[in-house]
C-alpha positions in Angstrom: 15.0 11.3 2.6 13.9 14.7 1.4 11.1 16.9 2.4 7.6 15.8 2.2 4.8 17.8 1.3 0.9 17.0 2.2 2.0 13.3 2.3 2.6 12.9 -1.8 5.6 15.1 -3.1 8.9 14.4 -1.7 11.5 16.8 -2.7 14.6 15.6 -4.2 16.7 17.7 -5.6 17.2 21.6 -7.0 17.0 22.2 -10.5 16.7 25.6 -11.0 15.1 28.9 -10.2 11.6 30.5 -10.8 10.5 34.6 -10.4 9.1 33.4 -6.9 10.6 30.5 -5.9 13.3 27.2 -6.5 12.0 25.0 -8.5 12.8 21.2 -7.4 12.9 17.8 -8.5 10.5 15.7 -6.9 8.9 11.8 -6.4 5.0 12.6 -6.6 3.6 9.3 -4.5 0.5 9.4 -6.4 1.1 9.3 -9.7 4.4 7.1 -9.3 6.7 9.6 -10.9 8.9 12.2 -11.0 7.7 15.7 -11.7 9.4 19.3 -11.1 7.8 21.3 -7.9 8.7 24.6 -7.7 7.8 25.8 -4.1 7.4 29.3 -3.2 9.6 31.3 -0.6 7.9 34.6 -0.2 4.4 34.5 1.6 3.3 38.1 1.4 0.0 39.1 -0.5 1.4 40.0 -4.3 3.4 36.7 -4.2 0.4 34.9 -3.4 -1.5 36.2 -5.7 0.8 35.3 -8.4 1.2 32.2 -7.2 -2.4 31.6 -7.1 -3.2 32.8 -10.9 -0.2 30.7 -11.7 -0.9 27.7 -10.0 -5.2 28.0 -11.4 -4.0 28.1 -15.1 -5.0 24.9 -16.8 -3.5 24.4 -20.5 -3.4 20.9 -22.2 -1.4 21.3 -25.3 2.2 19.7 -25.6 3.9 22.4 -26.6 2.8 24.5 -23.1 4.1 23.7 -19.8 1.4 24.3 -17.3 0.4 23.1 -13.6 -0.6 20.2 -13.2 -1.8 19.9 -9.1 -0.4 21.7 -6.6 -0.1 21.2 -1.9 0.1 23.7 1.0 1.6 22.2 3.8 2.2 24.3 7.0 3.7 28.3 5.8 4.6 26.6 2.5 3.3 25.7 -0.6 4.2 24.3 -4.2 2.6 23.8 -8.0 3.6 20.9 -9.8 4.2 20.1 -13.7 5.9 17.7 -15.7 9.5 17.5 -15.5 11.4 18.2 -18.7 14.6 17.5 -18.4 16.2 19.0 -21.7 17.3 22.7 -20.6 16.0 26.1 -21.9 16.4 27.6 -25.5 18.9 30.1 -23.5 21.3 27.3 -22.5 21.1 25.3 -26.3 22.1 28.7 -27.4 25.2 29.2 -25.1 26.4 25.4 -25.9 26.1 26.0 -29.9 25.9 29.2 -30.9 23.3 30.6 -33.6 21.5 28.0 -34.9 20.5 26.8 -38.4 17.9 28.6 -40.0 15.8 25.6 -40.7 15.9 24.4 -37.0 15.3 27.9 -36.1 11.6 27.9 -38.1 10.9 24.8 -36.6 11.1 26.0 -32.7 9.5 29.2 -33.3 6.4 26.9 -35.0 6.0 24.8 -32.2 6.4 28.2 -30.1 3.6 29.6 -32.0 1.6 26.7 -31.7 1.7 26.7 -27.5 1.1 30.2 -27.6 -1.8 30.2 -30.0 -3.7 27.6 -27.3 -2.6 29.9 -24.6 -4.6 32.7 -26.2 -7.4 30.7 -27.2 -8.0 30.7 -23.6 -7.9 34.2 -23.4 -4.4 34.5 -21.7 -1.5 36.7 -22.3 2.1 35.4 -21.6 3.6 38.6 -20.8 7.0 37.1 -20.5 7.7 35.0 -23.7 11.9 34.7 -23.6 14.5 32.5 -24.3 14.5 30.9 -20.3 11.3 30.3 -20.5 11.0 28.1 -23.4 12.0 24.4 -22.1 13.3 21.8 -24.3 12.7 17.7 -24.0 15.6 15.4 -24.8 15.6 14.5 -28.0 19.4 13.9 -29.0 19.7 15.5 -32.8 16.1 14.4 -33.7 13.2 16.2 -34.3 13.1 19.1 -31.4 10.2 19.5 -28.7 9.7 22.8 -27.0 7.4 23.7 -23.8 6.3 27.3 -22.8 6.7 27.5 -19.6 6.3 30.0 -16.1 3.0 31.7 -15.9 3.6 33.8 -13.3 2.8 37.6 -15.0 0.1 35.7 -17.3 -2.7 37.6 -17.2 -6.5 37.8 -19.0 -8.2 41.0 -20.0 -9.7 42.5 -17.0 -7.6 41.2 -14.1 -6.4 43.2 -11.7 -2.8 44.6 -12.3 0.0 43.3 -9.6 2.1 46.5 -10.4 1.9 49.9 -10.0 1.4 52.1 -13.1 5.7 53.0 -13.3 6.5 49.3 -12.9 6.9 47.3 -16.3 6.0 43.6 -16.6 8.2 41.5 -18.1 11.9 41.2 -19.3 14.2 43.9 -20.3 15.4 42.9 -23.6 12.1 41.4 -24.8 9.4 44.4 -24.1 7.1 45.3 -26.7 7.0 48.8 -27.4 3.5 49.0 -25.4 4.8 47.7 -22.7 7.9 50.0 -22.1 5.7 53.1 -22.9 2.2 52.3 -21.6 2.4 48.5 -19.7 -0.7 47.1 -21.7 -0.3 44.1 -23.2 -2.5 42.0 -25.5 -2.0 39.1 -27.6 -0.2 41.1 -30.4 2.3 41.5 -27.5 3.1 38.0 -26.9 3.6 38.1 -31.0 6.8 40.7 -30.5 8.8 38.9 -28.1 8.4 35.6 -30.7 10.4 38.1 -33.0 13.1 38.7 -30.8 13.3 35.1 -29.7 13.5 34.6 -33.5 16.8 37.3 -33.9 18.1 35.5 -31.0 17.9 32.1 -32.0 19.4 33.8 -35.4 22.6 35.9 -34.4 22.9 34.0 -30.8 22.9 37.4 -29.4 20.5 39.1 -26.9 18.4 41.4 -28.7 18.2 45.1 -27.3 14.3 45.9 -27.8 15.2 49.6 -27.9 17.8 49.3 -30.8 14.9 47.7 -32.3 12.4 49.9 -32.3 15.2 52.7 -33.4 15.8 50.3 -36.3 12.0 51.0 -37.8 12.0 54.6 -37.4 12.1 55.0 -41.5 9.7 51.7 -41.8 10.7 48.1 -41.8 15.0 47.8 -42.0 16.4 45.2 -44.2 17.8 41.7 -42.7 20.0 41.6 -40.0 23.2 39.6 -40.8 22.8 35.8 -40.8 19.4 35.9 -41.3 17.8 34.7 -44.5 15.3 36.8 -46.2 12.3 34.6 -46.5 12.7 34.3 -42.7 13.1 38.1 -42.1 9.5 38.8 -43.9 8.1 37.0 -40.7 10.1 38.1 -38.2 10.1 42.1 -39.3 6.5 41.8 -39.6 6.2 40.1 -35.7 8.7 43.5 -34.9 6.7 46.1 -36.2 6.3 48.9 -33.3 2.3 49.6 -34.6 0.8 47.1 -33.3 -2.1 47.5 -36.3 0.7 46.2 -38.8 2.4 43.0 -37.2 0.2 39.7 -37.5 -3.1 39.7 -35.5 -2.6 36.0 -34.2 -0.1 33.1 -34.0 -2.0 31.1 -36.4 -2.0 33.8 -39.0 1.9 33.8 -37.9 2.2 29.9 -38.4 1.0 30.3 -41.8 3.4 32.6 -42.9 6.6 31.0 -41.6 5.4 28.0 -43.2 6.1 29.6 -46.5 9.5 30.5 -45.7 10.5 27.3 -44.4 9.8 26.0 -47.6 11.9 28.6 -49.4 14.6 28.1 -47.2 14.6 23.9 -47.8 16.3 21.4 -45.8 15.6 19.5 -42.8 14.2 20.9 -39.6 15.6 18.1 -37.0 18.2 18.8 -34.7 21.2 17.3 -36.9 21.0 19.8 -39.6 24.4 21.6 -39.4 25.0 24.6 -37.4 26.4 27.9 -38.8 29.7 28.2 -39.6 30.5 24.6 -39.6 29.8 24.5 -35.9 28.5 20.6 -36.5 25.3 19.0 -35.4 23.0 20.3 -32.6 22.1 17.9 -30.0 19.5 18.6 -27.2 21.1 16.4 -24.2 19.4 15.3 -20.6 20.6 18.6 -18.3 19.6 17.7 -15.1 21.7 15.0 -14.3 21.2 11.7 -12.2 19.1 11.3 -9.5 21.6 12.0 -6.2 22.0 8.8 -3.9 19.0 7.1 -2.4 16.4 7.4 -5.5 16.2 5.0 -8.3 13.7 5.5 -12.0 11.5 3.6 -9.8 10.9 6.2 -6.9 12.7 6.7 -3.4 14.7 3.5 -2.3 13.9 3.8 1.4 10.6 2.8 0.6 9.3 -0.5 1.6 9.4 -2.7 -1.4 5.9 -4.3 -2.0 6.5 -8.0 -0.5 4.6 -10.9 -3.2 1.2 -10.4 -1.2 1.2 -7.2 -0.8 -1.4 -6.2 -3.7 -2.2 -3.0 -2.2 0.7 -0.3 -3.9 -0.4 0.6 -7.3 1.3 -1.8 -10.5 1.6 -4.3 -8.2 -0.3 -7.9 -8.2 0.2 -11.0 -6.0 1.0 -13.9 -8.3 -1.7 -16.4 -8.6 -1.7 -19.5 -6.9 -2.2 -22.5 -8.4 -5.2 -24.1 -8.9 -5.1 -27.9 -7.0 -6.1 -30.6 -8.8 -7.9 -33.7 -8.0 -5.8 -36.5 -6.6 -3.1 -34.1 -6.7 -0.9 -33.9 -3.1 1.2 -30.6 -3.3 4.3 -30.7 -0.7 4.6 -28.1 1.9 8.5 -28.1 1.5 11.8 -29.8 -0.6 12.2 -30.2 -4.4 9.2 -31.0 -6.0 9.4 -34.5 -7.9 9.4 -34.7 -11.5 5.8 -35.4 -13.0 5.3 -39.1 -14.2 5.3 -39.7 -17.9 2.9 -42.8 -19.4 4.9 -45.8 -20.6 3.6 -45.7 -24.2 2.5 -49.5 -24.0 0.9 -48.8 -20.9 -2.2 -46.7 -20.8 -2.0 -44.2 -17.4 -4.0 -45.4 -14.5 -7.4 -44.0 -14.1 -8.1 -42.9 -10.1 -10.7 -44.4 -8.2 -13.7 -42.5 -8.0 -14.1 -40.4 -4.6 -15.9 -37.8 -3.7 -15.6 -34.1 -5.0 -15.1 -31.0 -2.8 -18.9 -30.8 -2.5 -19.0 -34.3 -0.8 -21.0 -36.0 -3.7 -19.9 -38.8 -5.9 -19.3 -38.9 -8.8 -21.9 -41.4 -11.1 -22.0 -42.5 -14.9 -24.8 -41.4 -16.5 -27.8 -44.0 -17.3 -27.6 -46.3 -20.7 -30.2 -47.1 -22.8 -31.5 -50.9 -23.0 -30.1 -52.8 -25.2 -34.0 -52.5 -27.6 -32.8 -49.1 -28.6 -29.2 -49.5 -29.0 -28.0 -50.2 -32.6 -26.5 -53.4 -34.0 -23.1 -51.6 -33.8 -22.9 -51.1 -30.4 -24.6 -54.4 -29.4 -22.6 -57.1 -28.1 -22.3 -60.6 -29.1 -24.1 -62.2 -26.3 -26.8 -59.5 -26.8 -26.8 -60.2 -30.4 -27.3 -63.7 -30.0 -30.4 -63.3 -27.6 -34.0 -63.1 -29.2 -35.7 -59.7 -28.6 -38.2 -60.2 -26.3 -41.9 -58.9 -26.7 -42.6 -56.2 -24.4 -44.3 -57.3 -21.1 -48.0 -56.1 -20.4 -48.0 -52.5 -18.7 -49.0 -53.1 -14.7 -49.1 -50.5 -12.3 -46.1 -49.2 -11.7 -44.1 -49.3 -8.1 -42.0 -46.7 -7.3 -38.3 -47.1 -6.6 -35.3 -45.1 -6.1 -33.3 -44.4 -9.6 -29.4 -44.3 -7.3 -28.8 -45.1 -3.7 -27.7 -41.6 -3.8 -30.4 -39.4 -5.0 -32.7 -39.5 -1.2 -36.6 -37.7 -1.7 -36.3 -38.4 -6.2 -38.6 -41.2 -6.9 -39.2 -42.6 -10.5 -41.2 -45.5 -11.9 -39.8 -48.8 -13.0 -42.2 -51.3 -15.0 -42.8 -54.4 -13.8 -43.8 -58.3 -15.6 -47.2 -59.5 -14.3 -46.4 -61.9 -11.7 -47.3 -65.4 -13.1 -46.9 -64.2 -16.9 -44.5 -66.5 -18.7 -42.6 -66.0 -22.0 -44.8 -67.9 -24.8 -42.9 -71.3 -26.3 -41.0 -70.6 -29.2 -40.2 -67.7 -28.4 -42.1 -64.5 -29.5 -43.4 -64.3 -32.9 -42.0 -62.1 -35.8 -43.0 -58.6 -35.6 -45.6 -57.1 -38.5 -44.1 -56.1 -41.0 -40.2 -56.5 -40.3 -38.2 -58.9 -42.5 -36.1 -61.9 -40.5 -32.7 -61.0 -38.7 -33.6 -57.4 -38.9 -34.0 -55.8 -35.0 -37.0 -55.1 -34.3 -37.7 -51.6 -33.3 -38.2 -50.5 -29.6 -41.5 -50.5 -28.0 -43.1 -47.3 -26.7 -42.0 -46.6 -22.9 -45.5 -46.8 -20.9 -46.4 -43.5 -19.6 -44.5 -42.1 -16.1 -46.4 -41.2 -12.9 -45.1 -37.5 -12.4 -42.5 -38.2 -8.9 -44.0 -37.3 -5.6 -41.8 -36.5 -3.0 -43.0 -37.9 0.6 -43.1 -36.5 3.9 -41.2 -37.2 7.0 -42.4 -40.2 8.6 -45.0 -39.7 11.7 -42.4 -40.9 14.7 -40.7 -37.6 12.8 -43.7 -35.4 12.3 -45.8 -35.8 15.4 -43.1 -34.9 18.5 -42.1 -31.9 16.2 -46.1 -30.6 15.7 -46.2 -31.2 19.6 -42.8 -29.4 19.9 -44.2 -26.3 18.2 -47.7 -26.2 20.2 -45.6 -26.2 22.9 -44.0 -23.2 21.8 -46.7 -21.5 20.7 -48.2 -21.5 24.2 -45.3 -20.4 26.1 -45.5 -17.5 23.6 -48.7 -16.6 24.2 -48.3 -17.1 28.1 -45.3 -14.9 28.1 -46.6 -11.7 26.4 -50.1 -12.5 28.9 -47.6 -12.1 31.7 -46.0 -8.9 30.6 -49.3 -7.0 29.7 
């Protein structure tokens, strides 16, 4: 198990080196993956500093590498971004040599891009160079760059870190303003893309001296192996008066645009290299993850059990739902479901109660007056209709056994009243064998829901009096 900081980033492993610290591999508990730390080694004030303007910059754009969180934890403290895993521009230089023009426009685009969102925030680089342009791994398809380390960024205004006969920045990639006076400005950040450009080109480290000796008679012609479309950008990025190389990486964007187009073929990574040197392939460099971690995080972890719904992505599976009748066994095999003989209709269970405790009850059919001859039976067929009976008053009755304090009203026959001999007579207006149609219902009594009987009622009302008095005799007593 690796070092934990502020309960959420455990480092893993090294990966490489920063200006002012190691930069690490490292399991970020929150956010359930792996991301690169780089934690800082020095603690005195101009470290801190650094760290601090570092660690504050916030950049969304995928072709910039920028913090993304960072943790103090005792003397120590770290900045986190996303781990990209693919090397720097140096190291794809080392492993194949100069690369194809083509590929060559299509990194320094993607460069431009990143930087021209970094100065739309008003930030300088200061240190655009080879190392510090990461790669993803991509194999020989299309290439994916990332600007990284922030650590001499500055904005207009800041206060400088340096004293006035330090330079900022990297020998081999200073500007002409910076080696004389140290100021830099966005036009500055446009230089180094040149000499990144040369490099990528000739696979040699460019000497920004021999450069600016180069221009002393006005702009040289191309250096060998580079194309001449290409050399219109990059001689105008190198250009020692800052008033005649492009004013933004936009404007610079533009331009290379064209010469991508005069130079043809395919930007990806599997264009051939120079000199026959065969496909370029940008390849996973940091390696597996040492013993003890998994893609999945840190295996000394405690593994989420199946009710264990609390660690993030993880749900207890649902139970299932029970099912009247149903008798689920607490243990052994479970027995194979019972399939209906296909002569033999399944068996419908007994009624019983539901989980509420109330039965279950058909619902209420018409009489057999307002039923149509379709659904009638025979018997009921063969029966006369019967004249309705004479409307009495009406006697309340329960409707189910069930339903206790729900009264309705049933119509009764007038006692004594008997059927008339013969039968009753044909109905106005209705033709023989035809039914007749149903008589109107006699008008319900709304239902009146009674009281408790008075054996009930009366010890409760002397119950309360009762009450009431001791009440009254209690708050007597404590005044």
């Amino acid at each position: 198990m690796g070092e934990v900081f502020a309960g959420r980033y455990e480092l893993v492993d090294p990966i490489g080196r920063g200006g002012v610290g190691r930069v690490w591999r490292a399991w970020d508990e929150r956010r359930q993956r792996y991301v690169a730390a780089k934690v800082l080694q020095q603690s005195d004030a101009h470290t801190l500093l650094r760290f601090v303007r570092e660690q504050a910059l916030r950049i969304d754009h995928p072709h910039v590498l920028a913090p993304a969180s960072w943790a103090a934890d005792d003397d120590k403290v770290l900045f986190t971004m996303d781990l990209v895993a693919g090397g720097s521009l140096t190291q794809l230089v080392a492993d194949h040599g100069p690369l194809p023009p083509r590929l060559v426009c299509t990194l320094l685009d993607q460069l431009l891009a990143g930087l021209a969102a970094v100065h739309a925030e008003d930030v300088v680089h200061r240190d655009v160079k080879p190392a510090n342009v990461l790669l993803e791994p991509t194999g020989r398809g299309l290439p994916h760059l990332r600007l990284s380390d922030f650590g001499i960024a500055v904005r207009p205004g800041d206060a400088q870190l340096t004293g006035t006969d330090h330079v900022m920045g990297t020998p081999g990639y200073f500007a002409p303003e910076q080696m004389f006076s140290g100021e830099a400005d966005f036009t500055t950040d446009l230089y180094a893309v040149g000499l990144v450009g040369l490099y990528l080109l000739t696979g040699v480290r460019p000497d920004s001296r021999a450069v600016l000796a180069r221009y002393e008679h006005g702009m040289p012609a191309a250096p060998e192996g580079v194309p001449e479309p290409l050399w219109q950008v990059l001689g105008g990025l190198l250009q020692p008066d800052r008033g005649l190389r492009f004013r933004t990486a936009t404007g610079t964007r533009k331009a290379l645009a064209g010469a991508a187009e005069l130079l043809g073929g395919s930007g990806t990574a599997a264009s051939a290299g120079a000199a026959g040197a065969g496909p370029v392939e940008i390849v996973d460099r940091i390696g597996p993850l040492p013993e003890g971690y998994g893609p999945g995080g840190p295996l000394h972890r405690r593994s989420p059990g199946p009710a264990d719904s609390s660690l993030p992505g993880h749900h207890a599976p649902a139970l299932p739902t029970p099912v009247h009748g149903s008798v689920t066994p607490s243990h052994g095999p479970a027995a194979p479901p019972q399939t209906p003989s296909p002569r033999q209709a399944p068996p419908v269970p007994p009624p019983g109660p539901s989980t509420t405790g109330s039965f279950p009850l058909a619902p209420p059919q018409p009489p057999p007056s307002q039923l149509p001859p379709s659904q009638l039976s025979p018997s009921q067929l063969s029966t006369p209709p019967r004249t309705p009976p004479t409307p009495v008053p009406s006697v309340s009755a329960p409707a189910h056994p069930a339903d206790h304090g729900t009264q309705v009203t049933v119509p009764t026959a007038r006692l004594g009243a008997a059927p008339p001999p013969g039968g009753p007579g044909p109905v106005p207006g209705s033709t023989p064998g035809s039914t007749p149609a149903p008589a109107p219902e006699p008008a319900r009594s709304p239902a009146r829901r009674g009281g408790p009987p008075a054996k009930v009622a009366v010890p409760l009302l002397v119950f309360a009096l009762l009450c009431l008095a001791l009440g009254v005799w209690a708050l007597t007593a404590a005044s």
